[in-house]
C-alpha positions as CSV (number, residue, x, y, z in Angstrom):
1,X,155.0,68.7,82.4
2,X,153.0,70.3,79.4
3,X,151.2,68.5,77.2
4,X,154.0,69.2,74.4
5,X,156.7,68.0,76.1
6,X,158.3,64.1,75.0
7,X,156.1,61.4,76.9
8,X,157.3,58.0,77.8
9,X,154.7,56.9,74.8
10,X,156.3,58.5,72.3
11,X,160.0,57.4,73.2
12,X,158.6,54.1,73.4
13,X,157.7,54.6,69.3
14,X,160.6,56.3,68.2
15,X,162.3,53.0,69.8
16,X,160.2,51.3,67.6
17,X,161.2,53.0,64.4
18,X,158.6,55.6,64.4
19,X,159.3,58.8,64.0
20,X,158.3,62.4,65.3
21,X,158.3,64.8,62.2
22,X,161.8,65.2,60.9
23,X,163.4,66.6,57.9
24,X,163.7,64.2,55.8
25,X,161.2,66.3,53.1
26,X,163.2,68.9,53.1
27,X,166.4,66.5,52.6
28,X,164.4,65.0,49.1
29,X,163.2,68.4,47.6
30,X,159.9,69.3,49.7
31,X,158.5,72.9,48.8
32,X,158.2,75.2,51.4
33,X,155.5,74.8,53.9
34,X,152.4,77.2,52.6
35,X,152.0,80.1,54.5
36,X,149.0,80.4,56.7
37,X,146.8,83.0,54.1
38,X,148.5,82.2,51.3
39,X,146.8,80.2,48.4
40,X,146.0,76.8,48.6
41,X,148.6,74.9,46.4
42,X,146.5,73.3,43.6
43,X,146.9,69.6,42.9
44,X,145.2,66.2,40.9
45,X,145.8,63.0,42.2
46,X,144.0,59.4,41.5
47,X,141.1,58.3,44.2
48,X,141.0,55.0,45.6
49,X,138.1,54.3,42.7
50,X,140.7,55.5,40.1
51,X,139.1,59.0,39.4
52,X,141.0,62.0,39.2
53,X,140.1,65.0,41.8
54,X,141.3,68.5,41.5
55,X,141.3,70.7,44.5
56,X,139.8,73.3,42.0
57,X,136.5,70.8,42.2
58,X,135.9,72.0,45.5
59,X,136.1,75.8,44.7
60,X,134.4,77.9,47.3
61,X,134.2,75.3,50.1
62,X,136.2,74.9,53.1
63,X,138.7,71.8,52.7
64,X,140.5,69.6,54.9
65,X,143.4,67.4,54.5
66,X,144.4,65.1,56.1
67,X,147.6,63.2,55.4
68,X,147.4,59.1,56.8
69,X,149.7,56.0,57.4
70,X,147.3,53.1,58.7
71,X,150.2,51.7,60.4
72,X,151.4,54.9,62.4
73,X,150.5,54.4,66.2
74,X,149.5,58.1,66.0
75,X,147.2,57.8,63.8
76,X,145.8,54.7,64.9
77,X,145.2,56.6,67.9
78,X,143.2,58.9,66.6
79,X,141.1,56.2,64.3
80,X,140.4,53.8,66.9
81,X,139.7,56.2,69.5
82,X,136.8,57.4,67.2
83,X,138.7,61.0,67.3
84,X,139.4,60.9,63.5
85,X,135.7,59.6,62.3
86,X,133.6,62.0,64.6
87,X,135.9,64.9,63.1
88,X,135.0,63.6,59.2
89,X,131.5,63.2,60.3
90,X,130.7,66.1,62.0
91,X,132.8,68.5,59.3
92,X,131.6,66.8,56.1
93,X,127.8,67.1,57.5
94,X,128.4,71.0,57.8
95,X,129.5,70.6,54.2
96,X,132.9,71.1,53.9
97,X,135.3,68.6,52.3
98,X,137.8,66.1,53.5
99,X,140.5,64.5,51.6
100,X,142.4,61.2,53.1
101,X,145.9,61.4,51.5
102,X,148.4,58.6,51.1
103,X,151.7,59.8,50.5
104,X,154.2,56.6,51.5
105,X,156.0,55.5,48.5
106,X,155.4,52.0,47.0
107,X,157.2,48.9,49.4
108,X,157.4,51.4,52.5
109,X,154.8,51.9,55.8
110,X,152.1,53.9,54.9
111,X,151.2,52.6,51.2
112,X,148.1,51.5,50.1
113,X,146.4,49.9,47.2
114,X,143.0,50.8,46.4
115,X,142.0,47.7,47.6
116,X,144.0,48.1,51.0
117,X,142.8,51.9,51.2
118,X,139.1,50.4,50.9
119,X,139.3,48.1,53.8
120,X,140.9,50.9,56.0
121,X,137.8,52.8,55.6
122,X,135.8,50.0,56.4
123,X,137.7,49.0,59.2
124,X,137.7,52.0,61.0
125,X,134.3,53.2,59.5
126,X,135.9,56.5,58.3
127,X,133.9,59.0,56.7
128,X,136.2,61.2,54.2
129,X,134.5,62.8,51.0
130,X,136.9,61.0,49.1
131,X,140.7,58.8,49.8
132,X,143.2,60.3,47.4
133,X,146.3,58.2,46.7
134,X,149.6,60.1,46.1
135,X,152.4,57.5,45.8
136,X,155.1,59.5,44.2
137,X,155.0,62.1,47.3
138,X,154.1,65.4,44.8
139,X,150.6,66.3,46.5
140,X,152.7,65.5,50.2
141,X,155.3,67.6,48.5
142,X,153.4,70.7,47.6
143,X,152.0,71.2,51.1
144,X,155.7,70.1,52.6
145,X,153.8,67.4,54.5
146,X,156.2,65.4,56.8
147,X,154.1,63.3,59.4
148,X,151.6,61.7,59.9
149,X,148.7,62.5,60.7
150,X,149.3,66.3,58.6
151,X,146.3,68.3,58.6
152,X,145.7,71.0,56.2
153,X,142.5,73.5,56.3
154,X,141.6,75.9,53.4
155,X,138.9,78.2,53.9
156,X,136.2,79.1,51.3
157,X,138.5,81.5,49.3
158,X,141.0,78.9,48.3
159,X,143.8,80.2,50.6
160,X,145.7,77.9,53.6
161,X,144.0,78.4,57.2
162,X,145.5,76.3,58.9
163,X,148.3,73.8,58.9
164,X,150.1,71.4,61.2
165,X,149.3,68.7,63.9
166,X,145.5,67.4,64.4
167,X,146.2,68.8,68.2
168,X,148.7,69.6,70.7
169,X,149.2,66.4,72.7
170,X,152.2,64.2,70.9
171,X,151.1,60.9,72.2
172,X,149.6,57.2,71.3
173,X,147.6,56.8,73.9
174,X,143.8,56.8,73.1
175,X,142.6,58.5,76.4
176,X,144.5,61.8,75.3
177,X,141.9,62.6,72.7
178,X,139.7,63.5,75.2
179,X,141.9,65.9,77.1
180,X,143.7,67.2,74.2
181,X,143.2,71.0,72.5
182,X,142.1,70.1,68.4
183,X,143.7,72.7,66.5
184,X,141.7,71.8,63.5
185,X,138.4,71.5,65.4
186,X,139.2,74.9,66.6
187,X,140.6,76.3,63.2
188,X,137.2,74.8,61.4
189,X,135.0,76.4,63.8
190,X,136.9,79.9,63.7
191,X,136.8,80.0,59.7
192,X,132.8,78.8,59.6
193,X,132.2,81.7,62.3
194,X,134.5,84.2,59.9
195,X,136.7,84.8,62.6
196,X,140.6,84.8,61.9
197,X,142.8,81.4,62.8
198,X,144.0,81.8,66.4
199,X,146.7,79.2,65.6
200,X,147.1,78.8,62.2
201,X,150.4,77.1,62.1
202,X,151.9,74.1,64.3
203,X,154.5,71.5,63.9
204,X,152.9,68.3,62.9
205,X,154.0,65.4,64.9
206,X,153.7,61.4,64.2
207,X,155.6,59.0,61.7
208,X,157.5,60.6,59.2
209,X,156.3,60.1,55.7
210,X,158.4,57.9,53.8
211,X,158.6,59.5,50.0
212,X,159.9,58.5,47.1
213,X,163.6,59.5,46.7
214,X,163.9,58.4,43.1
């Protein structure tokens, strides 16, 4: 069976009331996923110390995104595994940029308070650049982000790289990472080295971001 293919793990979540990346964006108004090469959409949203960052700040450096809901099994997979941490670490020491995102609407899974944000990080001993919360869903919007974890890279000149699932084994369990191909790990390495994006576009998979509808 190949690694894409539904496991008994993720059955088991969907039974649960988690979800593999759906539609629901599109059903509330989500823009059209950026093409791999087009430019980066630009945004402003709060951080978890109430500053406002622009994606302009970070002009001519390469920039993940990573979209989060600290009570996802997928992406607690990838946290306490270490997978997640090592990525931020090892990415933000070559200089580049990661943005945490919180997209889940006020009163559903996913949302955070500054306060709650704060002790994910210290929980998990994440290492983002920054935590960026987007409660009314218009930074998740603009990059038609629809599970979590999303991952987004965009390369020195401002445009999308790559964008998509973190890698291409749709499970929860932790001893996957290991085995798993990283798409973003591969599409980081490949735009440091100048080299085009092998895969520069996947389907994300995880629990669907709840948005606001109203």
């Amino acid at each position: 069976m190949g690694k894409l293919a539904p496991t008994i793990a993720i059955l088991a979540a969907l039974a649960a009331g988690t979800a593999l990346s759906t539609d629901r964006a599109t059903a509330i108004g989500a823009a059209t996923a950026p093409t791999p090469g087009a430019p980066a959409p630009a945004f402003s949203a709060p951080d978890i110390t109430g500053r406002t960052v622009n994606l302009a700040d970070y002009t001519g450096k390469i920039v993940i995104l990573e979209w989060t809901n600290d009570g996802c099994p997928f992406v607690q997979k990838h946290y306490d595994s270490g997978n997640m941490q090592t990525l931020q670490r090892k990415y933000t020491g070559e200089g580049n940029i990661w943005l945490t995102i919180a997209s889940s609407a006020p009163g559903e899974e996913g949302y955070v308070t500054p306060t709650e944000a704060k002790a994910d990080l210290a929980r998990w001993r994440a290492a983002p650049t920054d935590f960026l919360l987007d409660p009314n869903g218009v930074v998740g919007r603009l990059y038609d982000a629809r599970a979590t974890p999303h991952m987004v890279v965009i390369d020195r000149s401002g445009r999308v790289a790559y964008t998509g699932a973190i890698d291409d084994t749709p499970s929860t369990r932790l001893a996957d990472v290991r085995t798993a191909k990283n798409y973003v790990a591969a599409a980081l390495d490949e735009v440091a080295a100048g080299k085009p994006v092998t895969i520069a576009a996947t389907r994300a998979y995880g629990c669907s971001i709840k948005y606001k509808t109203s």
